[in-house]
N, CA, C and O of each residue as an XYZ file, in Angstrom:
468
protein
N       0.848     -1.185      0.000
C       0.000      0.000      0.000
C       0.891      1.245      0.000
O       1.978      1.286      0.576
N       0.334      2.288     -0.710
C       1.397      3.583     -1.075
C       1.098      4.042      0.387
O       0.484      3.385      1.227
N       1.732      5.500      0.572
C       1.321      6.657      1.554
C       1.620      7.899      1.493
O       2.408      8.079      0.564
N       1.444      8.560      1.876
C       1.738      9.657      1.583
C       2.708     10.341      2.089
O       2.707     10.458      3.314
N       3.725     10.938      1.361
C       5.530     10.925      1.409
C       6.215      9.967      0.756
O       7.429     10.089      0.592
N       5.417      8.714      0.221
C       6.339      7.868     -0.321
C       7.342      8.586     -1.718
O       7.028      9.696     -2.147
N       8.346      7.934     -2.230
C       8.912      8.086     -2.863
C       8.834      6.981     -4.137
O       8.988      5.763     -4.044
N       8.550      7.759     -5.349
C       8.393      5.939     -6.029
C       8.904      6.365     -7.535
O       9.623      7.301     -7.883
N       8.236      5.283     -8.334
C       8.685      5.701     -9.605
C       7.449      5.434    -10.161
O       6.590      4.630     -9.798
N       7.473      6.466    -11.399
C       5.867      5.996    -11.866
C       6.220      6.472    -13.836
O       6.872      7.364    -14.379
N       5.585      5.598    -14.218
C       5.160      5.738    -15.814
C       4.542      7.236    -15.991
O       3.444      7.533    -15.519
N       5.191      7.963    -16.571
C       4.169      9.303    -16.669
C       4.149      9.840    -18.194
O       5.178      9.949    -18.860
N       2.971     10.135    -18.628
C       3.157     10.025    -20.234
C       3.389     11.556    -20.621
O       2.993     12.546    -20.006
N       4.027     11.505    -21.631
C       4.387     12.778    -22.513
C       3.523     13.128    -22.840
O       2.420     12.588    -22.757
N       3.892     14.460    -23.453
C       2.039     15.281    -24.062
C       1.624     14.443    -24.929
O       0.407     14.349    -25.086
N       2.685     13.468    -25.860
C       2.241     12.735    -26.559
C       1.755     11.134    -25.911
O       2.629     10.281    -25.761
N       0.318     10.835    -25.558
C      -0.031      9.778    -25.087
C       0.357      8.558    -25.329
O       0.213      7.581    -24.594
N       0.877      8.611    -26.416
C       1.618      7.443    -26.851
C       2.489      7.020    -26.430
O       2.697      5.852    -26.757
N       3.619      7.759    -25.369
C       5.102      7.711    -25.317
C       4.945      7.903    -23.604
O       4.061      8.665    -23.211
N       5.597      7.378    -22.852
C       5.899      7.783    -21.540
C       7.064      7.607    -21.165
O       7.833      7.426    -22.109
N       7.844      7.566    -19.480
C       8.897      7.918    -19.157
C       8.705      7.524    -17.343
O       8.050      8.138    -16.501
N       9.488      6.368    -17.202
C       9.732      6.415    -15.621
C      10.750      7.145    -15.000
O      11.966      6.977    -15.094
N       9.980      8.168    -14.202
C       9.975      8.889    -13.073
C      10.158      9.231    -11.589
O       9.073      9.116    -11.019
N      10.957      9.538    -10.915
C      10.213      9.859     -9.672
C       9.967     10.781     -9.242
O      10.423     11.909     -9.427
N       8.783     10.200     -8.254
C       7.577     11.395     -8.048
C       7.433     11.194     -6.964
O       7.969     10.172     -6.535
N       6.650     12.056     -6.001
C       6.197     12.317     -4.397
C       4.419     11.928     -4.593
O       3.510     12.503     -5.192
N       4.488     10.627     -3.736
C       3.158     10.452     -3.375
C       2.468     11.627     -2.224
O       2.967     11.586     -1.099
N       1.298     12.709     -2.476
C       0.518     13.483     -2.199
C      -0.548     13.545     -1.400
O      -0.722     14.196     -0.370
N      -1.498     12.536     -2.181
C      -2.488     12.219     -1.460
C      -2.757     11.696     -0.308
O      -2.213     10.699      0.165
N      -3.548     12.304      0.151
C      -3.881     11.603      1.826
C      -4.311     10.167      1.621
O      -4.883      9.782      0.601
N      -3.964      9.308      2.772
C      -3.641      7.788      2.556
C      -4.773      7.301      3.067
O      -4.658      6.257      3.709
N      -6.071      7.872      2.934
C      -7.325      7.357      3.368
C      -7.994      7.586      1.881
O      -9.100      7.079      1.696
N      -7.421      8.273      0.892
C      -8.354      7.796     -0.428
C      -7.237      7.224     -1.106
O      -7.500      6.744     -2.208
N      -5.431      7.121     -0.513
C      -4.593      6.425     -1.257
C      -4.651      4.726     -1.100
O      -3.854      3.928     -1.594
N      -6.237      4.324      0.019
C      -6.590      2.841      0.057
C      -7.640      3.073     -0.560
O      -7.355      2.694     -1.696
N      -8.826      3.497     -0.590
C     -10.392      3.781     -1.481
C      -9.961      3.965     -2.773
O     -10.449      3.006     -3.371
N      -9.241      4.728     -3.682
C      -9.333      5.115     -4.604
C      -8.312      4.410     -5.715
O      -7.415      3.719     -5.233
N      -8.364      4.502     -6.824
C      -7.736      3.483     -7.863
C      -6.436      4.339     -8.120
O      -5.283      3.965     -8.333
N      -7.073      5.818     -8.018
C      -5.892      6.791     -8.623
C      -4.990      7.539     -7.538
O      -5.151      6.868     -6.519
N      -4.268      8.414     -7.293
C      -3.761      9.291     -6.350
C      -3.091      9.985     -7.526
O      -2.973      9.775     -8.734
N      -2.541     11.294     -6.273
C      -1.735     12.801     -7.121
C      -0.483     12.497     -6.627
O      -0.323     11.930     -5.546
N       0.365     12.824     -7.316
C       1.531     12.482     -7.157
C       2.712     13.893     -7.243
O       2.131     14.560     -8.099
N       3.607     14.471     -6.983
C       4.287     15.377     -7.631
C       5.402     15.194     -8.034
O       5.986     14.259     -7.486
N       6.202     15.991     -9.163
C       7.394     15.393    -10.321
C       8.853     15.676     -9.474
O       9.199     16.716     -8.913
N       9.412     14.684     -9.558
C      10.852     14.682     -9.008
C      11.738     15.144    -10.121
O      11.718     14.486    -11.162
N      12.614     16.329    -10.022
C      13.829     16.449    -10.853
C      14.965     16.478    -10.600
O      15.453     16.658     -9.485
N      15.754     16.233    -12.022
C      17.350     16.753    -11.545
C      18.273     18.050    -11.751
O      19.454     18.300    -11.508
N      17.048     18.861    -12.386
C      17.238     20.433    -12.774
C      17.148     21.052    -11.336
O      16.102     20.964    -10.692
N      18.067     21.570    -10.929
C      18.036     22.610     -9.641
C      18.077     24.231     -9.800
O      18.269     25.108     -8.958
N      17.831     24.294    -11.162
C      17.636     25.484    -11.542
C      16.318     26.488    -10.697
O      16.523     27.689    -10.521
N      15.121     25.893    -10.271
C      14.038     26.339     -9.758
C      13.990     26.519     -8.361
O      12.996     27.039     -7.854
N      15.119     26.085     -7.561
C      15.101     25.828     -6.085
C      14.891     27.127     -5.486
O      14.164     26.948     -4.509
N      15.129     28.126     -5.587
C      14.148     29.437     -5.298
C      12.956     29.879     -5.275
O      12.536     30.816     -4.597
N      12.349     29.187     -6.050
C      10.736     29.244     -6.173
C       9.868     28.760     -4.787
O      10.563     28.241     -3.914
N       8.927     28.840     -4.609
C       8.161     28.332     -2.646
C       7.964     27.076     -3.371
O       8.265     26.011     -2.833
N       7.432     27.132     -4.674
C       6.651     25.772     -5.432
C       7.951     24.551     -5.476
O       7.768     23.580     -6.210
N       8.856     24.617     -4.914
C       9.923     23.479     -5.131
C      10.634     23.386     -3.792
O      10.337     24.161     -2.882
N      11.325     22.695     -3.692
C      12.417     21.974     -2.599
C      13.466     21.067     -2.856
O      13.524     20.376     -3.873
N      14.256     21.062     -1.986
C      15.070     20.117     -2.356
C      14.918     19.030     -1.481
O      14.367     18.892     -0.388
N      15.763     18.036     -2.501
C      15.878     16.596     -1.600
C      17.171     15.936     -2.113
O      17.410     15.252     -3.108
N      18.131     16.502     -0.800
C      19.582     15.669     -1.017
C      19.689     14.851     -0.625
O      19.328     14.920      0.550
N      20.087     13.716     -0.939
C      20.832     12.456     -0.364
C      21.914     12.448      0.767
O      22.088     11.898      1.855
N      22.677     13.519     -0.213
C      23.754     13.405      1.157
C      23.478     14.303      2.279
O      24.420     14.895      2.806
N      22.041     14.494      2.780
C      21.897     14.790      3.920
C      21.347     13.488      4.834
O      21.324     12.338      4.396
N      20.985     13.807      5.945
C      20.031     12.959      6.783
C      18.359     12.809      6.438
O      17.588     11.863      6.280
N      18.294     13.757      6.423
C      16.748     14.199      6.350
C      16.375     13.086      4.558
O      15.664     12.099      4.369
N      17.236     13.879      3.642
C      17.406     13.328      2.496
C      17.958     11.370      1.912
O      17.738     10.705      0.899
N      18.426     11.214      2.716
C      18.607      9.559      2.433
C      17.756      8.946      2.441
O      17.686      8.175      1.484
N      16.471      8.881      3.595
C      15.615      8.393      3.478
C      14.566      8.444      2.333
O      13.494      7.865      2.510
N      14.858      9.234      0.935
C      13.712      9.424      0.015
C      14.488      8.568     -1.063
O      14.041      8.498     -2.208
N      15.425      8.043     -0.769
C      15.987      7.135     -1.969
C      16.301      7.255     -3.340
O      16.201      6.315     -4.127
N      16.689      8.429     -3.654
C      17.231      8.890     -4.817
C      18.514      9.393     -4.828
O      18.972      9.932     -3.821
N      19.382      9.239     -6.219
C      20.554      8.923     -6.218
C      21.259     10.359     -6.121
O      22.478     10.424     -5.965
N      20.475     11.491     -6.216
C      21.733     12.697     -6.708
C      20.614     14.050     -5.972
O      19.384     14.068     -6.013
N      21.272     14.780     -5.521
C      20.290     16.266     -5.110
C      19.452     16.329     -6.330
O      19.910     16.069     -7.442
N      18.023     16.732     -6.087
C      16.901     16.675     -6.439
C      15.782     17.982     -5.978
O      15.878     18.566     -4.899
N      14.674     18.311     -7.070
C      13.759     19.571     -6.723
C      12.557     18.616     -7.363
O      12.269     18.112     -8.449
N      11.985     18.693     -5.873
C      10.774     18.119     -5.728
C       9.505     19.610     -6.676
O       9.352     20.597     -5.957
N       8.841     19.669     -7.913
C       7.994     20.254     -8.167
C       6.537     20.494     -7.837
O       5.533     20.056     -8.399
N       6.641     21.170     -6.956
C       4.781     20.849     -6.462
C       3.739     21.594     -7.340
O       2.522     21.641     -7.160
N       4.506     22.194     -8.375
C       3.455     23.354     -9.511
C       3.632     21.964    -10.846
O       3.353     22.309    -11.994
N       4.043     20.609    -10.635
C       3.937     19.351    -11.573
C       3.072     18.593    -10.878
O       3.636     17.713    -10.228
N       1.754     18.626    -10.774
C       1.040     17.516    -10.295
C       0.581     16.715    -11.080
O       0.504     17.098    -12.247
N       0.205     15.603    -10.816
C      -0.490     14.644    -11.741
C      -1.095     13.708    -10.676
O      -0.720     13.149     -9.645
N      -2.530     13.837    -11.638
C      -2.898     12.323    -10.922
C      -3.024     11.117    -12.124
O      -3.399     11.146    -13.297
N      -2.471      9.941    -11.141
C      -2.211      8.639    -12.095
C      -2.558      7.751    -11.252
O      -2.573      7.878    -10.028
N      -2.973      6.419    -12.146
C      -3.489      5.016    -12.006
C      -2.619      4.757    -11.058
O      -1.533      5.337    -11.089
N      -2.844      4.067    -10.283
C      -2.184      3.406     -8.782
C      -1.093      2.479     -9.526
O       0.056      2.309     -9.117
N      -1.593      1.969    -10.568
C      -0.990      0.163    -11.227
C      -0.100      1.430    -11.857
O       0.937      0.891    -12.243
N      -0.022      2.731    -12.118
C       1.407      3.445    -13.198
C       2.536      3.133    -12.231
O       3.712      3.165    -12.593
N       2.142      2.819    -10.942
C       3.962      3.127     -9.706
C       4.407      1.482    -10.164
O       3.839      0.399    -10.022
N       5.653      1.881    -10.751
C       6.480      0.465    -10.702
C       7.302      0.151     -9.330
O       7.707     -1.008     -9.237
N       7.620      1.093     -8.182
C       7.891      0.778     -7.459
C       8.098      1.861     -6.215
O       8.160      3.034     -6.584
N       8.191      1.660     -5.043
C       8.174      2.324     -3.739
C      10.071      2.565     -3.450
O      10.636      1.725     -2.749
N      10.824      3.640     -3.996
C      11.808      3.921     -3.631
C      12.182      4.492     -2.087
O      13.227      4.240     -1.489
N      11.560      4.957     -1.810
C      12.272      5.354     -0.049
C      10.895      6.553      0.287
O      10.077      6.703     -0.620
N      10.735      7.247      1.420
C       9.782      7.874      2.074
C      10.292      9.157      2.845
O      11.219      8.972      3.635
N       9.932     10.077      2.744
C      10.433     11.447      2.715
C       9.901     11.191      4.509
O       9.054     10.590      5.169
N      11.297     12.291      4.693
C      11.345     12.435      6.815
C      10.285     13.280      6.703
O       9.496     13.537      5.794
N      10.506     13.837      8.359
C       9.304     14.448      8.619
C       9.322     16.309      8.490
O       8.374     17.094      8.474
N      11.312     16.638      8.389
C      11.326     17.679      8.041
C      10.945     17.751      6.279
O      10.518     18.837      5.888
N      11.076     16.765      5.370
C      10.807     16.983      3.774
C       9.277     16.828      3.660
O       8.595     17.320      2.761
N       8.878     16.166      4.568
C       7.042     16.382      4.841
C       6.510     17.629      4.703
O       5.638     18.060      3.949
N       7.325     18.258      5.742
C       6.836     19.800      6.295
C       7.315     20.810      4.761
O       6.882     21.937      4.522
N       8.135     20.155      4.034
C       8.148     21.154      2.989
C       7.936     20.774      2.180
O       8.276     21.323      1.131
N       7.289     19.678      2.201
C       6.522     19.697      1.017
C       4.971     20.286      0.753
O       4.287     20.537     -0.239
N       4.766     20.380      2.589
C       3.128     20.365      2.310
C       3.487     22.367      2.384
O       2.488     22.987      2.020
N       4.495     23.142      2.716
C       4.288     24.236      2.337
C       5.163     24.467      0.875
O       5.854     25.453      1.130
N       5.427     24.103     -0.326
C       5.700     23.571     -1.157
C       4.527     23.663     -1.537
O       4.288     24.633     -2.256
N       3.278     22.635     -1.181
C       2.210     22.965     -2.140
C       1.058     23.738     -1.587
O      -0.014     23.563     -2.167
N       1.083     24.732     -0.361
C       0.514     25.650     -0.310
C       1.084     27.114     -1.324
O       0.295     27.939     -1.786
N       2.674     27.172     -1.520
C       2.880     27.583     -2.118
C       2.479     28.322     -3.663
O       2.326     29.438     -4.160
N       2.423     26.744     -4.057
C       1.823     26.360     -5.538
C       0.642     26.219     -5.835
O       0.164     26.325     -6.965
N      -0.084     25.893     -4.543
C      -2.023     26.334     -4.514
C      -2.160     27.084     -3.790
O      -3.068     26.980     -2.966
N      -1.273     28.198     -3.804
C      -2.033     29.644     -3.422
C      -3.095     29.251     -1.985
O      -4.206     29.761     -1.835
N      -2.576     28.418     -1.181
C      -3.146     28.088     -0.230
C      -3.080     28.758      1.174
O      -2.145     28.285      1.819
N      -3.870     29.835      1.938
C      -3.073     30.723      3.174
C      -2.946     29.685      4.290
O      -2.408     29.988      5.355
């Protein structure tokens, strides 16, 4: 079962539907419709650190503490202005689970990005 903070990888398709690309992404959704529901929102993991100034992004290093636990190989900007929601069956797999300080920025991360007070 996913949760929310997980870290995973997921099939995410190009504008062109035809073509997709595994990913990782930040599981979002609250984990009471991430058991009810077929789908959840997910947000886009990158390796462009060009945006890390923006509220709508964060980072997630490895070679920190906080950061090891999300299981990705190289400093990373979590996008919370990239949401998607996708089929549960798109996650090929559960890479690692964000602490409780990358929690806290993520969820202001996406107040950020939904203009949320």
């Amino acid at each position: 079962m996913i949760q929310r903070g997980d870290v995973v990888i997921v099939d995410i398709p190009f504008t062109d539907v035809a073509r997709s690309k595994a990913r990782p992404a930040i599981i979002v959704q609250n984990d009471r419709d991430n058991v009810r529901l077929r789908k959840t929102i997910v947000i886009l993991i990158t390796g462009n650190l060009k945006r890390l100034g923006d509220p709508s992004h964060f980072l997630i290093d490895p070679g920190t503490p906080d950061g090891v636990s999300a299981g990705i190989h190289g400093p990373s900007a979590a996008s919370c202005n990239n949401l998607f929601v996708i089929e549960q069956t798109k996650i090929q797999q559960v890479v690692g689970h964000l602490s409780d300080v990358l929690k806290q920025q993520l969820n202001d991360c996406l107040k950020a990005a939904l203009a949320i007070v």
